[in-house]
C-alpha positions in Angstrom: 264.2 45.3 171.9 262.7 46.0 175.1 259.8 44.8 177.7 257.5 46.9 179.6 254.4 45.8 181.7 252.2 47.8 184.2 251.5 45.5 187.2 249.1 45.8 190.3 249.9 44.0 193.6 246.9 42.1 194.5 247.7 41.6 197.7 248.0 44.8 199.6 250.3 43.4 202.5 252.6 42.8 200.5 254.7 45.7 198.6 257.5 46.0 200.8 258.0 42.1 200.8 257.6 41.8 197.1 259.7 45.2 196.3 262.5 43.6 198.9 263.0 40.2 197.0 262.6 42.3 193.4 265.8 44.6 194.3 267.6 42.4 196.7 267.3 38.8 194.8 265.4 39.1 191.0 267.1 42.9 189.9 270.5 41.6 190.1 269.8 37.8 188.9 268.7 39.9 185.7 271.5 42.6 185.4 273.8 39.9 185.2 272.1 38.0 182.3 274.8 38.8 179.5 271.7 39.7 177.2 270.1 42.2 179.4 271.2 45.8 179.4 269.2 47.2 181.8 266.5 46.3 184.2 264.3 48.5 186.4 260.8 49.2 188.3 258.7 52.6 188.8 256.0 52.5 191.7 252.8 54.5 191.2 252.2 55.3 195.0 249.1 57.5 195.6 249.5 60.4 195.0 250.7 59.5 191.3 247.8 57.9 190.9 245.7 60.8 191.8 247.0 62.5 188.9 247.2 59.7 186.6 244.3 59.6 183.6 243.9 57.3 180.7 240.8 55.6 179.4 241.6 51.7 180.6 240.1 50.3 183.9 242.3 48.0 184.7 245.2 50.2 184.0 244.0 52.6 186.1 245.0 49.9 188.8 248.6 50.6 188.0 251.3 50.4 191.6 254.6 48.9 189.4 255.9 49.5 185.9 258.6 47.7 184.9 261.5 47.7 181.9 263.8 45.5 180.5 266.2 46.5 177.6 268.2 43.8 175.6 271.4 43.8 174.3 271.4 41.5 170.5 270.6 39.2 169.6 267.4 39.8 171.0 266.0 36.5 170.7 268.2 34.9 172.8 268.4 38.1 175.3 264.7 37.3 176.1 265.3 33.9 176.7 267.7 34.3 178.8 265.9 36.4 180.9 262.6 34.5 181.2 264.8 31.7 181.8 265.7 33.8 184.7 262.5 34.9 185.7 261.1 31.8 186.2 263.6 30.0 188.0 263.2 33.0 190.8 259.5 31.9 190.8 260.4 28.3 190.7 262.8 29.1 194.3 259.7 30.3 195.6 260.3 34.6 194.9 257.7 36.9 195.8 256.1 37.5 192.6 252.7 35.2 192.3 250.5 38.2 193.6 251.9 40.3 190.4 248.7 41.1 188.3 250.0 42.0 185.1 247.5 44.3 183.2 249.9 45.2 180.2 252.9 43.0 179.0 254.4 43.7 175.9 257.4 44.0 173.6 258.3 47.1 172.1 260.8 48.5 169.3 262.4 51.8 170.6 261.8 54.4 167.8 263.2 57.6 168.5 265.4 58.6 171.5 265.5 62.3 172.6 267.2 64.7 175.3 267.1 68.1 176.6 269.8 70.3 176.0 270.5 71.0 179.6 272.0 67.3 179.8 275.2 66.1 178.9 274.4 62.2 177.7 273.7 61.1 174.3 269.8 60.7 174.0 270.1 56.8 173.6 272.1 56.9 177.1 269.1 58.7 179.2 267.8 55.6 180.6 270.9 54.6 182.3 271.4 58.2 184.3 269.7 58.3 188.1 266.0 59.4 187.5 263.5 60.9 190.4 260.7 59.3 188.2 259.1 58.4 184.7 256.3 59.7 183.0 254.4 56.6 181.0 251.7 57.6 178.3 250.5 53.7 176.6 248.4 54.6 173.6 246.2 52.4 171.4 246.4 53.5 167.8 243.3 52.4 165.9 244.6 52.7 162.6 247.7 52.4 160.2 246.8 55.0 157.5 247.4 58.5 156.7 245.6 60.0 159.2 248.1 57.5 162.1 251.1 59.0 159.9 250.1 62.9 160.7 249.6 62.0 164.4 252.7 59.6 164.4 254.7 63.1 163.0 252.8 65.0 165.8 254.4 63.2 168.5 257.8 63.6 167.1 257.7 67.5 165.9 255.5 68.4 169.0 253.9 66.2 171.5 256.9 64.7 172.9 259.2 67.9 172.4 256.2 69.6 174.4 256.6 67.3 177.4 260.6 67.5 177.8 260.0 71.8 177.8 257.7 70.5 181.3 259.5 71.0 184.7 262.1 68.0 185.4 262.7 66.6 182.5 265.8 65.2 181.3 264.9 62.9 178.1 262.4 60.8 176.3 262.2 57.4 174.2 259.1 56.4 171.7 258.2 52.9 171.1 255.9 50.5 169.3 255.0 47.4 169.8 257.1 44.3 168.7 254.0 43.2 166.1 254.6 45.9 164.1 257.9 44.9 163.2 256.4 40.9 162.3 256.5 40.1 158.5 253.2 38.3 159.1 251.9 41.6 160.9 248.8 42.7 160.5 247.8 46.6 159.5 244.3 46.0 160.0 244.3 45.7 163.9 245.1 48.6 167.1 248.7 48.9 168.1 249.9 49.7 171.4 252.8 53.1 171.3 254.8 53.8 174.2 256.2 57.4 175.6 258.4 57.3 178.2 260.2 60.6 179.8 262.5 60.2 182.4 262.5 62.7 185.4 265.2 64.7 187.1 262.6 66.8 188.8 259.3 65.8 191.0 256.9 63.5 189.3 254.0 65.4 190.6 255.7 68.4 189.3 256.4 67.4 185.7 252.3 65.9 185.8 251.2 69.7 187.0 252.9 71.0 184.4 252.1 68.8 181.7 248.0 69.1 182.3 248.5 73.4 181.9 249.9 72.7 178.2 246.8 71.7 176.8 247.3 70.2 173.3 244.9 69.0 170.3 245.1 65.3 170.9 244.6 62.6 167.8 241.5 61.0 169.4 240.0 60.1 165.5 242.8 57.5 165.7 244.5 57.1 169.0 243.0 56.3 172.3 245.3 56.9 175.4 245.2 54.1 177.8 247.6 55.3 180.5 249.3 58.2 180.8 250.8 59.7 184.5 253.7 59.8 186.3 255.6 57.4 188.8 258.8 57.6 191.1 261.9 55.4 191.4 261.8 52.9 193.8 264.7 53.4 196.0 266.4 50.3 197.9 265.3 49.4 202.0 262.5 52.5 200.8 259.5 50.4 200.5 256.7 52.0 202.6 255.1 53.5 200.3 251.8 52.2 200.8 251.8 51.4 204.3 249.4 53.5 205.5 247.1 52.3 203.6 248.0 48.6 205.0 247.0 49.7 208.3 243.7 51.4 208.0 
Protein backbone atom coordinates (compact mmCIF):
# COMPACT_ATOMS: atom_id res chain seq x y z
CA UNK A 1 0.00 0.00 0.00
CA UNK A 2 1.08 3.35 -0.40
CA UNK A 3 0.02 7.28 0.09
CA UNK A 4 0.50 10.11 -2.14
CA UNK A 5 -0.87 13.71 -1.84
CA UNK A 6 -0.05 16.96 -3.87
CA UNK A 7 0.12 19.85 -1.33
CA UNK A 8 0.37 23.71 -1.78
CA UNK A 9 1.90 25.92 0.90
CA UNK A 10 -0.51 28.62 1.60
CA UNK A 11 1.63 30.68 3.19
CA UNK A 12 4.39 31.76 0.98
CA UNK A 13 6.91 32.69 3.93
CA UNK A 14 7.03 29.73 4.86
CA UNK A 15 8.82 26.79 2.64
CA UNK A 16 12.06 26.84 4.08
CA UNK A 17 10.59 26.67 7.73
CA UNK A 18 8.07 24.00 6.86
CA UNK A 19 10.62 21.94 4.54
CA UNK A 20 13.28 22.33 7.72
CA UNK A 21 10.85 20.71 10.40
CA UNK A 22 9.62 18.01 7.54
CA UNK A 23 13.34 16.65 7.00
CA UNK A 24 14.89 17.53 10.25
CA UNK A 25 11.95 16.37 12.80
CA UNK A 26 8.64 14.54 10.82
CA UNK A 27 10.95 12.50 7.88
CA UNK A 28 12.76 10.62 10.50
CA UNK A 29 9.79 10.28 13.17
CA UNK A 30 8.25 8.34 10.13
CA UNK A 31 11.20 6.21 8.79
CA UNK A 32 11.38 4.85 12.01
CA UNK A 33 7.72 3.73 12.26
CA UNK A 34 8.31 -0.26 11.92
CA UNK A 35 5.34 -0.19 9.32
CA UNK A 36 6.70 2.37 7.06
CA UNK A 37 9.19 1.47 4.28
CA UNK A 38 9.87 4.59 2.91
CA UNK A 39 8.94 8.18 3.18
CA UNK A 40 9.76 11.14 0.90
CA UNK A 41 8.74 14.76 -0.60
CA UNK A 42 9.27 16.25 -4.33
CA UNK A 43 9.00 20.24 -4.60
CA UNK A 44 7.54 21.73 -7.76
CA UNK A 45 9.63 25.03 -7.74
CA UNK A 46 8.92 27.30 -10.74
CA UNK A 47 10.22 26.41 -13.26
CA UNK A 48 8.49 22.84 -12.93
CA UNK A 49 5.58 24.31 -12.82
CA UNK A 50 6.07 26.24 -15.98
CA UNK A 51 6.07 23.03 -17.67
CA UNK A 52 3.61 21.31 -15.78
CA UNK A 53 -0.07 20.69 -17.56
CA UNK A 54 -3.09 18.82 -16.49
CA UNK A 55 -6.73 19.75 -16.51
CA UNK A 56 -7.34 20.40 -12.52
CA UNK A 57 -7.17 24.03 -11.06
CA UNK A 58 -6.34 23.44 -7.91
CA UNK A 59 -3.78 20.97 -8.84
CA UNK A 60 -2.24 23.28 -10.88
CA UNK A 61 -1.27 24.91 -7.47
CA UNK A 62 1.04 22.00 -6.77
CA UNK A 63 4.77 23.15 -4.64
CA UNK A 64 5.02 19.49 -2.56
CA UNK A 65 4.21 15.89 -3.50
CA UNK A 66 4.66 13.47 -1.04
CA UNK A 67 4.95 9.42 -0.62
CA UNK A 68 4.63 6.97 1.85
CA UNK A 69 5.12 3.22 1.19
CA UNK A 70 4.02 0.51 3.85
CA UNK A 71 5.48 -2.51 4.87
CA UNK A 72 2.23 -5.35 5.85
CA UNK A 73 0.11 -5.43 7.32
CA UNK A 74 -0.95 -2.36 5.90
CA UNK A 75 -3.71 -1.57 8.17
CA UNK A 76 -1.75 -1.23 11.01
CA UNK A 77 1.29 0.46 8.88
CA UNK A 78 -1.11 3.47 8.28
CA UNK A 79 -2.01 3.70 11.66
CA UNK A 80 1.01 3.87 12.86
CA UNK A 81 2.06 6.50 10.79
CA UNK A 82 -1.02 8.85 11.21
CA UNK A 83 -0.48 8.14 14.71
CA UNK A 84 2.74 9.73 13.94
CA UNK A 85 1.64 12.45 11.94
CA UNK A 86 -0.42 13.86 14.25
CA UNK A 87 1.38 13.83 17.36
CA UNK A 88 4.06 16.11 15.24
CA UNK A 89 1.07 18.42 14.73
CA UNK A 90 -0.06 18.02 18.18
CA UNK A 91 3.94 19.35 19.41
CA UNK A 92 3.18 22.20 17.41
CA UNK A 93 5.20 21.01 13.73
CA UNK A 94 4.99 23.21 10.89
CA UNK A 95 2.46 21.69 8.94
CA UNK A 96 -1.05 23.62 9.47
CA UNK A 97 -0.42 25.84 6.29
CA UNK A 98 -0.26 22.37 4.21
CA UNK A 99 -3.32 22.66 1.66
CA UNK A 100 -3.78 19.29 0.53
CA UNK A 101 -5.46 19.24 -2.95
CA UNK A 102 -5.10 15.33 -3.59
CA UNK A 103 -4.75 12.71 -0.68
CA UNK A 104 -5.22 9.26 -1.51
CA UNK A 105 -4.32 5.61 -1.21
CA UNK A 106 -3.06 3.73 -3.95
CA UNK A 107 -2.28 -0.08 -4.89
CA UNK A 108 1.05 -0.27 -6.76
CA UNK A 109 0.36 -2.24 -9.97
CA UNK A 110 3.25 -2.74 -12.08
CA UNK A 111 6.86 -1.72 -11.29
CA UNK A 112 9.32 -1.15 -14.19
CA UNK A 113 13.10 -0.24 -14.96
CA UNK A 114 15.37 0.68 -17.65
CA UNK A 115 17.95 -1.53 -18.68
CA UNK A 116 20.78 0.78 -18.05
CA UNK A 117 20.17 0.23 -14.20
CA UNK A 118 21.19 -2.39 -12.07
CA UNK A 119 18.12 -2.60 -9.23
CA UNK A 120 15.25 -4.87 -9.49
CA UNK A 121 12.23 -2.61 -10.72
CA UNK A 122 10.36 -2.95 -7.36
CA UNK A 123 13.71 -1.44 -5.67
CA UNK A 124 13.74 1.98 -7.97
CA UNK A 125 12.17 4.02 -5.36
CA UNK A 126 14.82 3.55 -2.82
CA UNK A 127 17.89 4.60 -5.26
CA UNK A 128 18.98 8.60 -5.06
CA UNK A 129 16.67 10.35 -7.70
CA UNK A 130 17.34 14.18 -9.26
CA UNK A 131 13.43 14.22 -9.55
CA UNK A 132 9.95 12.49 -10.27
CA UNK A 133 7.74 12.77 -13.01
CA UNK A 134 3.80 12.60 -11.54
CA UNK A 135 0.97 12.05 -14.22
CA UNK A 136 -2.60 11.71 -11.67
CA UNK A 137 -5.38 10.61 -14.09
CA UNK A 138 -9.06 10.32 -13.62
CA UNK A 139 -10.47 7.32 -15.37
CA UNK A 140 -14.12 7.80 -16.22
CA UNK A 141 -15.00 4.41 -16.76
CA UNK A 142 -14.42 0.64 -15.93
CA UNK A 143 -15.35 -1.06 -19.21
CA UNK A 144 -13.71 -2.31 -22.23
CA UNK A 145 -12.82 0.76 -23.65
CA UNK A 146 -10.61 1.61 -19.70
CA UNK A 147 -9.20 -2.06 -20.39
CA UNK A 148 -7.51 -1.08 -24.00
CA UNK A 149 -6.20 2.19 -22.48
CA UNK A 150 -5.26 0.43 -19.11
CA UNK A 151 -2.98 -2.13 -21.78
CA UNK A 152 -1.79 1.22 -23.49
CA UNK A 153 -0.06 2.43 -20.57
CA UNK A 154 1.60 -0.73 -19.87
CA UNK A 155 2.71 -1.90 -23.72
CA UNK A 156 3.39 1.89 -24.57
CA UNK A 157 2.74 4.93 -22.60
CA UNK A 158 4.85 4.27 -19.76
CA UNK A 159 7.64 2.27 -21.75
CA UNK A 160 7.54 5.58 -23.93
CA UNK A 161 8.33 7.85 -21.00
CA UNK A 162 11.37 5.66 -19.47
CA UNK A 163 13.05 5.82 -23.42
CA UNK A 164 12.84 10.02 -22.32
CA UNK A 165 16.22 11.55 -21.22
CA UNK A 166 16.92 10.67 -17.32
CA UNK A 167 15.03 8.09 -16.61
CA UNK A 168 15.80 5.37 -14.49
CA UNK A 169 12.31 3.48 -13.62
CA UNK A 170 8.60 3.78 -13.27
CA UNK A 171 5.70 2.41 -10.85
CA UNK A 172 1.67 2.41 -11.89
CA UNK A 173 -0.90 2.67 -9.30
CA UNK A 174 -4.62 2.81 -8.55
CA UNK A 175 -6.41 3.91 -6.09
CA UNK A 176 -7.12 1.88 -2.79
CA UNK A 177 -11.20 1.84 -3.74
CA UNK A 178 -10.63 -0.26 -6.36
CA UNK A 179 -9.41 -2.95 -4.41
CA UNK A 180 -12.78 -2.55 -1.77
CA UNK A 181 -15.22 -5.51 -1.93
CA UNK A 182 -17.97 -2.87 -1.58
CA UNK A 183 -16.33 -0.80 -4.51
CA UNK A 184 -18.13 0.72 -6.81
CA UNK A 185 -17.49 0.33 -10.98
CA UNK A 186 -19.88 2.88 -11.68
CA UNK A 187 -17.77 5.99 -10.35
CA UNK A 188 -14.09 7.77 -11.79
CA UNK A 189 -10.92 6.40 -10.35
CA UNK A 190 -7.91 8.17 -9.79
CA UNK A 191 -4.39 6.19 -11.58
CA UNK A 192 -1.05 7.10 -10.64
CA UNK A 193 2.41 7.15 -12.93
CA UNK A 194 5.28 7.86 -11.32
CA UNK A 195 8.95 7.86 -13.08
CA UNK A 196 11.85 8.46 -11.12
CA UNK A 197 14.69 10.67 -12.52
CA UNK A 198 18.39 10.27 -12.80
CA UNK A 199 18.61 13.08 -15.20
CA UNK A 200 17.18 16.97 -15.13
CA UNK A 201 13.48 17.15 -14.52
CA UNK A 202 13.13 19.85 -16.94
CA UNK A 203 15.02 17.71 -19.27
CA UNK A 204 13.00 14.49 -19.04
CA UNK A 205 9.58 17.15 -19.33
CA UNK A 206 11.26 18.53 -22.77
CA UNK A 207 11.52 15.39 -23.94
CA UNK A 208 8.47 13.87 -23.04
CA UNK A 209 6.19 16.94 -24.82
CA UNK A 210 8.34 16.04 -28.47
CA UNK A 211 6.85 12.27 -28.24
CA UNK A 212 3.54 13.19 -28.96
CA UNK A 213 1.07 10.20 -28.32
CA UNK A 214 -2.74 9.40 -29.05
CA UNK A 215 -4.04 9.90 -25.51
CA UNK A 216 -7.37 7.96 -24.09
CA UNK A 217 -9.38 11.23 -23.56
CA UNK A 218 -12.96 9.15 -24.39
CA UNK A 219 -12.21 7.66 -20.93
CA UNK A 220 -9.39 9.22 -19.07
CA UNK A 221 -8.88 12.80 -18.06
CA UNK A 222 -5.39 13.78 -16.94
CA UNK A 223 -5.43 15.91 -13.86
CA UNK A 224 -1.63 16.45 -13.21
CA UNK A 225 1.03 15.49 -15.01
CA UNK A 226 4.85 17.42 -14.79
CA UNK A 227 7.90 17.00 -13.23
CA UNK A 228 9.45 17.93 -9.77
CA UNK A 229 12.92 17.77 -8.06
CA UNK A 230 14.19 16.22 -4.84
CA UNK A 231 14.35 18.25 -2.04
CA UNK A 232 17.73 18.22 -0.73
CA UNK A 233 18.50 18.81 3.18
CA UNK A 234 19.65 22.72 4.54
CA UNK A 235 18.56 23.36 0.40
CA UNK A 236 15.34 25.03 0.98
CA UNK A 237 15.43 28.38 -1.00
CA UNK A 238 13.70 27.46 -3.60
CA UNK A 239 11.14 29.98 -3.68
CA UNK A 240 12.74 32.71 -2.04
CA UNK A 241 12.73 35.07 -4.55
CA UNK A 242 9.60 35.07 -4.89
CA UNK A 243 9.23 35.80 -0.91
CA UNK A 244 10.95 39.00 -1.45
CA UNK A 245 9.36 40.65 -4.32
Amino acid sequence: MTFFSLSELTDATRHRASMQSYQLDLQPEIMNSPGVALAERWVRPADCAAVGTGSDAALAATHYAELVLFRAPADASIRAYQETCERAVQLGQDRVCMNFQLQEFFVPLKAYATPRILVAPEVVPFRPARGLYVIVSRFLTHDAAAEAAFRWYDETRIPDLLGCRGAAGAWLLATEALFHWQRDLTQPALRLVLVWLDGDPLEFAADVRQRTLPGNSAVEKILFAGPLRTIVPWQWDWFDATQHR
